[in-house]
C-alpha positions, 0 to 999 in steps of 0.5 A: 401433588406427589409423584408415584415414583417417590411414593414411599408405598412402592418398595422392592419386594423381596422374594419369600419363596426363596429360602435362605441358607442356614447361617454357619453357626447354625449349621455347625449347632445341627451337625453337633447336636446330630453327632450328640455332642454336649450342649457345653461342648456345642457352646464352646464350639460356636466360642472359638469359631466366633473369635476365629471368625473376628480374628480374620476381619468377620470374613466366612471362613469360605473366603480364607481359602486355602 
C-alpha cells in the first residue's frame, strides 16, 4: 500500500489570486507603445535591452545597482 504522503496527487497549490508582476520587456513595450513609439523602434528597444541584460549574466537591471 502506498503512503499518502508520497502520493503523487498531493502537489503544493500555487495561489491564482496572486497576480504576478509584468515582465520588464513587457513593461518596457506598454511604456513604449503608450508614448507612440514605432513598432520597429519599440523592437529595437526590447534588442538592445535583451543583449544589455545577457551581457551582465541575465541579471535584471535592478540588481546592477548603481
Amino acid at each position: 500500500m502506498v503512503s499518502s504522503a508520497l502520493s503523487p496527487d498531493i502537489t503544493p497549490s500555487i495561489s491564482p489570486d496572486a497576480p504576478r508582476p509584468p515582465k520588464l520587456l513587457d513593461q518596457v513595450r506598454s511604456r513604449l507603445r503608450t508614448k507612440h513609439y514605432s513598432i520597429r523602434t519599440e523592437d529595437q528597444y526590447v534588442f538592445w535591452i535583451r543583449r544589455f541584460i545577457r551581457f551582465h549574466g541575465l541579471r535584471h537591471p535592478r540588481e546592477l545597482g548603481a
